[in-house]
N, C-alpha and C positions, 0 to 999 in steps of 0.2 A: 472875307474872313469868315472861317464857321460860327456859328452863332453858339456861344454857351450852354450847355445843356446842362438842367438840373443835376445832384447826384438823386438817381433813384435809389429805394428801397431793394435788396435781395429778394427776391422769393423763388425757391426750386421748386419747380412742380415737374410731374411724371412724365414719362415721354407720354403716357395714353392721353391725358389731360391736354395736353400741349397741341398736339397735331390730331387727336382725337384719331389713333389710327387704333384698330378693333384687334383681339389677340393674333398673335400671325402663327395658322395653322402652317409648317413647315412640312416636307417629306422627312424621310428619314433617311439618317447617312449626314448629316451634319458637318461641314466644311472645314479649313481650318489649312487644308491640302493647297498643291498648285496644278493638282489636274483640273479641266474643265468641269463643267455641272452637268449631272445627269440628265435624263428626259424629263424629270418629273423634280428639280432641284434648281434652286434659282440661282445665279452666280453672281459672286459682287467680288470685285476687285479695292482694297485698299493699299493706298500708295500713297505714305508720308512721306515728310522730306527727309527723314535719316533717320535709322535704327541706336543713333548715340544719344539721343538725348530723350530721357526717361519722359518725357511729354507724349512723345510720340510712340512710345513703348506703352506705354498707360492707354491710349488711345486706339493700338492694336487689342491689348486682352480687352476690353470693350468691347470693340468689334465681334473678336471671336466666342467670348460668351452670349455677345446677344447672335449670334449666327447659328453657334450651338442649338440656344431655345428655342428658333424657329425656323430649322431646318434649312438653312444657308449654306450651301458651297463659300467657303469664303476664302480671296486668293492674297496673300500680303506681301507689298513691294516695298520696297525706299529707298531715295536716294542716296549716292554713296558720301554726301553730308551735304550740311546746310546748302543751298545754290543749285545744287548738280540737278539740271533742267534734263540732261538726256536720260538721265537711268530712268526718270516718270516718263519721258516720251515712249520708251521701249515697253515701260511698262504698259500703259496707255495702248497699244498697238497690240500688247498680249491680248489682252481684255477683249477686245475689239473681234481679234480671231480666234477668242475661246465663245464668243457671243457671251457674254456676263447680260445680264441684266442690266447692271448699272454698276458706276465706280463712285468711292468715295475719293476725296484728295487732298490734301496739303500743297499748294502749288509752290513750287520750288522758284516760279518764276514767271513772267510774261510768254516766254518761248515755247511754255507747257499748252497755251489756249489752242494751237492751232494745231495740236491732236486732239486736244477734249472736242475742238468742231469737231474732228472728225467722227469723233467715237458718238456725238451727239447727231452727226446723222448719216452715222452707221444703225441710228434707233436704241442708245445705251444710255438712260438717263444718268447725269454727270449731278454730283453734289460735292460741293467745296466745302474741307471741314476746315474749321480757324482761321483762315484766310481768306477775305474776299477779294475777289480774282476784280480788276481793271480792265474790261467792264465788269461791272457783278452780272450780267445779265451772261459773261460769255460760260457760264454753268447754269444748268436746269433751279439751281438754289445753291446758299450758305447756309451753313450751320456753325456759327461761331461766338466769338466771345464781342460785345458791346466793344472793341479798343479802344476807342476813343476816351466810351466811359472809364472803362478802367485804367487809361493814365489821369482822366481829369479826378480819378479820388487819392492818387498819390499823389498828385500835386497839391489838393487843395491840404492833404493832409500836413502835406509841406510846409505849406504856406502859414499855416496855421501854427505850426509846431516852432518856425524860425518867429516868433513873437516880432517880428518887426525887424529881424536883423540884417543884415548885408546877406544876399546870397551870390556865391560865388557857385557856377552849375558848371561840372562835366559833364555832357552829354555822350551814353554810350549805345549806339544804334546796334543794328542789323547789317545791313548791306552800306557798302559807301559807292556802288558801283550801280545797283539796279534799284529800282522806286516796288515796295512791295507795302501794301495796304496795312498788313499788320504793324508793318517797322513805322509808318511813319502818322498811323492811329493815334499810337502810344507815343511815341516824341510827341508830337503835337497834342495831344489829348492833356501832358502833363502837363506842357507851357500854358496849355489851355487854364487848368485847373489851378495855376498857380498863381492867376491874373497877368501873364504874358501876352502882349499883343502879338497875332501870328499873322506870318503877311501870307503865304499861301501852307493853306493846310494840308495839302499832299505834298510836302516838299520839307525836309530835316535843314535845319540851317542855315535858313533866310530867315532868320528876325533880328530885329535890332540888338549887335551885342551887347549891350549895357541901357538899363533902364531903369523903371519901376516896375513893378508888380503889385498886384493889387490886392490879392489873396492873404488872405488873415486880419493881419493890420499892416498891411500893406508896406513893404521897401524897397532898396534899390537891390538892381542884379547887376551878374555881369555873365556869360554865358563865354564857358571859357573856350569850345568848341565842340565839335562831333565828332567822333571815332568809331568806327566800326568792327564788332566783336565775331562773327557768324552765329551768334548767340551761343557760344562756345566757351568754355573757363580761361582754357589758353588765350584767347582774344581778348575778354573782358579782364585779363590782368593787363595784356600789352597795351590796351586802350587806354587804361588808368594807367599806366605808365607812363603812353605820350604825352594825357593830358596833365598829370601832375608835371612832366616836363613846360609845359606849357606856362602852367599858374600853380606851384606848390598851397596855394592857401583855398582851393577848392575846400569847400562845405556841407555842397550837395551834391550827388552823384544820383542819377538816373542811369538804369541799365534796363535792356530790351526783355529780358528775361532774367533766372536765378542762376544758371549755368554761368552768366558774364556777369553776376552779380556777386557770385561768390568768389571769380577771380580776379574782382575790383578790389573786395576784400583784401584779395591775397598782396594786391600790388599796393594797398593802403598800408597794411601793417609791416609791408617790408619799407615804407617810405617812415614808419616812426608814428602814423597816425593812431589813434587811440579811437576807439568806437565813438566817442563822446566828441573828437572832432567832426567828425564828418556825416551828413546823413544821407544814407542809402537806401535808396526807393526803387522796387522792380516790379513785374507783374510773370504770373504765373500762380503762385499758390499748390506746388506740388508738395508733397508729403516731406520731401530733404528742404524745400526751400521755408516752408512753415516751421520747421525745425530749428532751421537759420535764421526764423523772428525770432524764436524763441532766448533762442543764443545770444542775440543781440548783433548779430553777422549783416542781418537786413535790417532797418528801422519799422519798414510795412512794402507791405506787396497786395497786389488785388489776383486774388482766387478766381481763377477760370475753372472750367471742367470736360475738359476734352473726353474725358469717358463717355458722360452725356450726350455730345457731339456722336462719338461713333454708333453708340445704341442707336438714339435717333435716326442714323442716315441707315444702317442696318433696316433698322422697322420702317423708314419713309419708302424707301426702294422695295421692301416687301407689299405694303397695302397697295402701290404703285404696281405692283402687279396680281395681285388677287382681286384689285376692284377700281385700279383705274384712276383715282384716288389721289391727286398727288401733294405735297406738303407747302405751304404756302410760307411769305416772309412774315414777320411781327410789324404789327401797325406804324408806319413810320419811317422804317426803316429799308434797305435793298437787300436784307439777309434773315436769318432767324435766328431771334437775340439767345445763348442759352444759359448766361446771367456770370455775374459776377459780384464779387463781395473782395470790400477793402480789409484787410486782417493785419490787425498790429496790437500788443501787449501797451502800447502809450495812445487811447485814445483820446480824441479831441473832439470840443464842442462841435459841433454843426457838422460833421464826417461819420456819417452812420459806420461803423466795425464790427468786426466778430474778434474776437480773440485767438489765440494760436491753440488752446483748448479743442474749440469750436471749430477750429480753420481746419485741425488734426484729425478730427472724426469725419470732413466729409471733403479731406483735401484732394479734388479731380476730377470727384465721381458723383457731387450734387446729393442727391437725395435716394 
């Protein structure tokens, strides 16, 4: 079982700070296109997992403004939604035969590694954004968000917040079909955080269904099950749907993201539930979901910043090639951490927060 990790402190520092990479003198002619890179123009390919969900939308103009300021060909792919493993492979294979530099990625899946080998030794430095890839080692580096950390601060927040009381959890995942690092960070990160014993922590849905929990002042659960949303609003209602079929008297609701957290909502208030019933905990922290603490739609969410992500892998694949240079992981860890923060309008003792205020002004894009 993974061993408990403290809840760290936030702190956003700059991409230059962080990776210490020196300004990047670009050519000119600045990217944004899907033709190839000039003689004198670096080429970087980004390929998320789907152009629907404003994470990944947030994480292209990132991309493209920091490609802008330092002279970047920059080429943008995604797949035609959550899972779809072949649109990145195709993509992956463009890159490849335009000679990019390097690719950023969101991997859609396990089936995507054995083109990034390829493109990795076709000589195309590969960097994984928000997802680390199983192995982490099968990309050049990650750049992503702590998951784990940021389900163990919605849970602890949880734990804290239910004063001791019965929790009754539906669990709303990602995939019910393929094991992907993000999905099962955050499942497990919450149970983590909530004082739930996990028996294997790459794996949604193996713990004991009914117990104690330890977290706060500690009571009994009962874990109503797992459903799988794509991280998509349509799913994250159907999944609250199955699981209120399941167990009507669920209490806490965990969702993979805000997209299947607002359509948890949708399937709670069509069942009669009152915000005040049930408490709903997600991760993400985009600018609509911070708006939905505000609302009282979500209880708290932990703040990622995928824009930072894309700068960084932008500027890492530039110094990487003016000087050889290349970006390392955060002490500890098989990725590079690019931070997160728990945000909810109801804090609790001992669960460091920021406000929805606070979460608003720098929701995605860090500092």
């Amino acid at each position: 079982m993974r061993t408990k990790r403290p809840a760290l402190a936030f702190a956003a520092v700059s991409a230059a700070a962080v990776l210490g990479l020196a300004g990047c003198a670009g050519s000119a002619g600045a990217g944004g296109g899907s033709e190839g890179a000039g003689e004198d123009e670096i080429g970087v390919s980004l390929i998320v997992k789907t152009n629907s969900n404003p994470f990944f939308v947030a994480m292209q103009e990132g991309a493209q403004a920091a490609a802008e300021e330092s002279g970047v060909s920059l080429t943008l792919a995604a797949g035609k939604e959550d899972g779809d493993e072949d649109t990145q492979i195709q993509a992956i294979e463009a890159a490849i035969s335009k000679g990019d530099a390097g690719i950023l990625i969101t991997p859609n899946g396990p089936a995507v590694l054995d083109a990034v080998q390829k493109a990795r030794d076709a000589g195309l430095f590969v960097i994984a954004l928000d997802t680390v890839p199983d192995p982490a080692d099968a990309v050049d580096i990650t750049f992503a968000t702590d998951n784990f950390l940021a389900g163990q601060y919605i849970g602890q927040w949880t734990a804290e917040t239910l004063e001791g009381a019965d929790a009754v959890i539906g669990l709303i995942d990602l995939f019910d079909d393929k094991a992907v690092s993000v999905d099962y960070s955050r499942d497990q990160g919450f149970l983590d955080g909530m004082g739930i014993d996990l028996a294997d922590d790459t794996v949604n849905g193996d713990e004991e269904p009914t117990g104690t929990y330890s977290g706060g002042q500690g009571g009994d659960y009962t874990i109503v099950g797992n459903e799988a949303s794509q991280g998509a609003e349509d799913g994250g209602r159907t999944a609250m749907e199955n699981l209120l079929a399941k167990n009507p008297d669920i209490n806490v609701v965990y969702t993979i993201n805000e997209p299947a957290a607002y359509g948890a909502h949708q399937a709670l208030e069509a069942a009669g539930k009152s915000p005040e019933d049930v408490l709903v905990v997600s991760i993400d922290g985009g600018c609509a979901g911070v708006g939905q603490v505000a609302d009282g739609i979500i209880d708290a969410t932990s703040q990622q910043y995928p824009v930072k992500m894309a700068e960084l892998g932008v500027a890492a694949i530039v110094e990487l090639v003016e000087s050889g240079t290349a970006p390392e992981t955060t002490e500890g860890l098989d990725f590079f951490n690019t931070g997160v923060a728990l945000v909810t309008d109801s804090p609790v003792d001992g669960v460091e927060s920021i406000d929805t205020a606070e979460a608003a002004d720098i929701c995605w894009g860090g500092e």
